[in-house]
N, C-alpha and C positions, 0 to 999 in steps of 0.2 A: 400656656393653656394646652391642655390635651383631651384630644377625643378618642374617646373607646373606639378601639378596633369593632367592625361591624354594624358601627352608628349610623341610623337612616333616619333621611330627608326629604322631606315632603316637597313635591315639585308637581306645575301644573304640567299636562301633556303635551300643550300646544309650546311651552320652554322647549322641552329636550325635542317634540319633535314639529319646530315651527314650517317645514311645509307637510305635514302627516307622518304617517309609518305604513306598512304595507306587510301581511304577513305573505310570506313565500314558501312555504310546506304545513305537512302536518301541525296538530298539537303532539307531544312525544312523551311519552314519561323520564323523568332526568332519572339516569341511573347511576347509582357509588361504582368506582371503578372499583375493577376485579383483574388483579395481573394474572397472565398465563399460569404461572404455581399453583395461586389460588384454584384457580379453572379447574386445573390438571386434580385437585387435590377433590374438586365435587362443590365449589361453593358459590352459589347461585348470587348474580347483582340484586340489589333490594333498590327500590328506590328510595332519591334521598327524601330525607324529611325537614324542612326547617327550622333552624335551632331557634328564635323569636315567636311563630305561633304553632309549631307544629303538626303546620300541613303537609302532606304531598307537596312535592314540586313536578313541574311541568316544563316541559322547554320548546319555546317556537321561533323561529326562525324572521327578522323582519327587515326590511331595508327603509336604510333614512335619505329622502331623496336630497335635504339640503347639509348632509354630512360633506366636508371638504375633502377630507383626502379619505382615498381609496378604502384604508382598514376600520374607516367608521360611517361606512354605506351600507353596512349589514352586519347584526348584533342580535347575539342568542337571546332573549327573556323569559325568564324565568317565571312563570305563572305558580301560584300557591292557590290549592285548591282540594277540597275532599275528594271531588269527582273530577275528570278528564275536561277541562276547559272545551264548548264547540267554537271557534270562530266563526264570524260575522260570513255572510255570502262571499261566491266569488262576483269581483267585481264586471270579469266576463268571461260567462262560460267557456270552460276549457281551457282556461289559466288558472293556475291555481295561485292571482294576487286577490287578496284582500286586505283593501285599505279596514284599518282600524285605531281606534281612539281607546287608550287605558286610563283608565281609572285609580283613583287614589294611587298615583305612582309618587313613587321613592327612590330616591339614588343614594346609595355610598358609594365611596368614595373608595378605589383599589387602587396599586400599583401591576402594573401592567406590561406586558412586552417581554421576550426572551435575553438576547443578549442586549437589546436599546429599551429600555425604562421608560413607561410615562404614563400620566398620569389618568385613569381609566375611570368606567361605572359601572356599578352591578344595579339593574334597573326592577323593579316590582312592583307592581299594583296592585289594589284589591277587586278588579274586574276589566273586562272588557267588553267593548260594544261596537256596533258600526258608526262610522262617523255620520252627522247626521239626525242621529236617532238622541233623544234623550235619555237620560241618564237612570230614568223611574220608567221606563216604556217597556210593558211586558214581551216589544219581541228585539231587543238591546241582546244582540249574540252576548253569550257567554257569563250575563249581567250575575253576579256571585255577593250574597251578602257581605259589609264590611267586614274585613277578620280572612276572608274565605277565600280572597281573588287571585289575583293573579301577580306573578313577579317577573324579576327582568336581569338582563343582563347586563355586556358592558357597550358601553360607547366613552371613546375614547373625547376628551377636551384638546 
Protein backbone atom coordinates (compact mmCIF):
# COMPACT_ATOMS: atom_id res chain seq x y z
CA UNK A 1 0.00 0.00 0.00
CA UNK A 2 1.29 3.43 -0.60
CA UNK A 3 0.54 6.96 0.40
CA UNK A 4 1.29 10.07 -1.50
CA UNK A 5 3.84 12.04 -0.13
CA UNK A 6 1.85 15.13 1.47
CA UNK A 7 -1.22 13.24 2.46
CA UNK A 8 -3.38 14.77 5.29
CA UNK A 9 -5.38 13.47 8.15
CA UNK A 10 -7.91 14.50 9.91
CA UNK A 11 -7.30 14.39 13.71
CA UNK A 12 -9.24 15.83 16.70
CA UNK A 13 -7.30 18.59 18.91
CA UNK A 14 -7.89 17.24 22.10
CA UNK A 15 -5.65 13.58 20.38
CA UNK A 16 -2.45 15.51 19.36
CA UNK A 17 -2.89 17.85 22.26
CA UNK A 18 -4.61 15.88 25.19
CA UNK A 19 -3.53 18.29 28.03
CA UNK A 20 -3.95 21.61 25.57
CA UNK A 21 -1.45 23.69 23.59
CA UNK A 22 -0.28 27.01 24.56
CA UNK A 23 0.87 29.72 21.87
CA UNK A 24 4.28 31.30 23.11
CA UNK A 25 4.97 34.43 20.61
CA UNK A 26 3.72 36.21 17.72
CA UNK A 27 1.54 35.08 14.73
CA UNK A 28 4.72 35.51 11.93
CA UNK A 29 4.31 35.24 8.24
CA UNK A 30 6.38 31.88 7.05
CA UNK A 31 8.91 32.98 4.72
CA UNK A 32 10.69 30.90 1.46
CA UNK A 33 14.34 30.81 2.34
CA UNK A 34 16.55 33.27 0.51
CA UNK A 35 20.47 32.26 0.63
CA UNK A 36 23.07 35.04 1.17
CA UNK A 37 23.67 34.97 -3.13
CA UNK A 38 20.29 35.36 -3.64
CA UNK A 39 20.24 38.41 -0.95
CA UNK A 40 23.43 39.71 -2.24
CA UNK A 41 21.98 39.49 -5.94
CA UNK A 42 18.45 41.87 -4.78
CA UNK A 43 15.84 39.16 -4.23
CA UNK A 44 13.43 39.69 -1.83
CA UNK A 45 11.75 36.33 0.64
CA UNK A 46 8.05 36.06 -0.59
CA UNK A 47 6.03 34.15 1.59
CA UNK A 48 5.14 30.67 1.14
CA UNK A 49 1.95 29.58 -0.25
CA UNK A 50 0.38 26.34 0.18
CA UNK A 51 0.55 23.81 -2.59
CA UNK A 52 -3.30 22.00 -1.43
CA UNK A 53 -5.37 25.26 -1.03
CA UNK A 54 -3.33 28.03 -1.84
CA UNK A 55 -3.26 30.26 1.02
CA UNK A 56 -0.68 32.25 2.77
CA UNK A 57 1.02 30.37 5.49
CA UNK A 58 1.59 31.71 8.95
CA UNK A 59 3.83 30.29 11.65
CA UNK A 60 3.32 30.31 15.65
CA UNK A 61 5.06 29.07 18.01
CA UNK A 62 3.25 26.62 20.80
CA UNK A 63 4.13 24.31 23.63
CA UNK A 64 2.59 20.84 24.33
CA UNK A 65 2.58 20.40 28.05
CA UNK A 66 2.05 16.37 27.87
CA UNK A 67 4.80 15.88 25.13
CA UNK A 68 7.54 13.34 26.66
CA UNK A 69 10.66 14.26 25.80
CA UNK A 70 12.20 17.54 25.55
CA UNK A 71 12.16 18.08 21.34
CA UNK A 72 8.26 17.61 21.21
CA UNK A 73 7.34 20.26 24.09
CA UNK A 74 7.27 23.04 21.42
CA UNK A 75 6.37 22.84 17.71
CA UNK A 76 6.21 25.42 15.00
CA UNK A 77 2.17 25.42 13.30
CA UNK A 78 1.60 26.46 10.44
CA UNK A 79 -1.63 28.40 10.09
CA UNK A 80 -3.12 28.87 6.45
CA UNK A 81 -5.02 31.86 6.13
CA UNK A 82 -5.86 34.98 3.56
CA UNK A 83 -5.18 37.37 6.38
CA UNK A 84 -2.67 37.37 9.47
CA UNK A 85 -4.36 34.72 11.98
CA UNK A 86 -5.16 37.12 15.69
CA UNK A 87 -4.66 34.70 18.63
CA UNK A 88 -6.96 34.06 21.51
CA UNK A 89 -6.12 36.63 24.68
CA UNK A 90 -3.27 36.38 26.88
CA UNK A 91 -3.99 34.06 29.42
CA UNK A 92 -2.15 36.75 31.97
CA UNK A 93 -1.33 39.81 31.38
CA UNK A 94 2.16 40.20 30.53
CA UNK A 95 2.98 36.72 29.47
CA UNK A 96 2.62 36.31 26.30
CA UNK A 97 0.89 32.41 26.83
CA UNK A 98 -2.07 31.76 25.31
CA UNK A 99 -3.69 28.56 25.74
CA UNK A 100 -5.59 27.66 22.47
CA UNK A 101 -7.64 24.93 20.76
CA UNK A 102 -7.29 24.32 16.71
CA UNK A 103 -9.69 23.54 14.67
CA UNK A 104 -10.08 21.21 11.82
CA UNK A 105 -6.54 20.12 12.37
CA UNK A 106 -4.42 17.62 10.22
CA UNK A 107 -1.36 15.75 10.43
CA UNK A 108 1.05 14.30 7.98
CA UNK A 109 3.03 12.39 8.32
CA UNK A 110 7.25 13.60 7.94
CA UNK A 111 10.59 12.09 8.53
CA UNK A 112 12.24 14.03 10.75
CA UNK A 113 15.80 14.72 12.62
CA UNK A 114 19.39 15.57 11.31
CA UNK A 115 21.72 12.94 11.72
CA UNK A 116 19.07 10.37 14.05
CA UNK A 117 15.73 9.89 11.96
CA UNK A 118 12.30 9.73 13.19
CA UNK A 119 9.27 9.76 12.77
CA UNK A 120 7.56 13.50 12.87
CA UNK A 121 4.15 15.80 11.98
CA UNK A 122 3.49 18.64 10.00
CA UNK A 123 0.26 19.99 11.99
CA UNK A 124 -2.71 22.33 10.16
CA UNK A 125 -6.08 23.48 10.81
CA UNK A 126 -8.55 25.42 9.47
CA UNK A 127 -8.99 27.93 12.52
CA UNK A 128 -8.35 28.66 15.86
CA UNK A 129 -10.13 29.73 18.95
CA UNK A 130 -9.77 30.12 22.70
CA UNK A 131 -10.37 27.05 24.67
CA UNK A 132 -13.46 27.27 26.14
CA UNK A 133 -15.29 29.24 23.64
CA UNK A 134 -17.24 27.42 21.07
CA UNK A 135 -16.53 26.71 17.92
CA UNK A 136 -19.68 29.24 16.07
CA UNK A 137 -19.04 32.03 18.95
CA UNK A 138 -18.53 35.34 17.18
CA UNK A 139 -15.58 36.20 19.61
CA UNK A 140 -13.61 32.40 18.96
CA UNK A 141 -9.89 34.35 18.45
CA UNK A 142 -8.88 33.86 15.00
CA UNK A 143 -12.22 31.67 14.11
CA UNK A 144 -11.46 31.53 9.88
CA UNK A 145 -14.02 30.03 7.47
CA UNK A 146 -13.33 26.19 6.42
CA UNK A 147 -10.73 26.28 3.57
CA UNK A 148 -9.08 29.49 5.19
CA UNK A 149 -7.56 28.50 8.68
CA UNK A 150 -4.86 27.75 10.05
CA UNK A 151 -2.01 24.99 9.94
CA UNK A 152 0.69 23.39 11.89
CA UNK A 153 3.71 21.95 12.22
CA UNK A 154 5.73 19.11 13.55
CA UNK A 155 5.46 16.99 16.81
CA UNK A 156 7.39 14.37 16.82
CA UNK A 157 5.54 10.37 17.93
Amino acid sequence: MAVARGTRFEIEHDVVFPAGAAIVGPVTPDMEYVSNEDKARGKQPKQKIDEQTGLPQWKVTVTDPSAEKDRDKSATVILLDRVQPVPPPAAMQGFDFRPVVFEGLMVEPRVMGEKFKYQGWVLRATGMREPGRSAGSKQAAAKTPAGEGSGSQQKAA
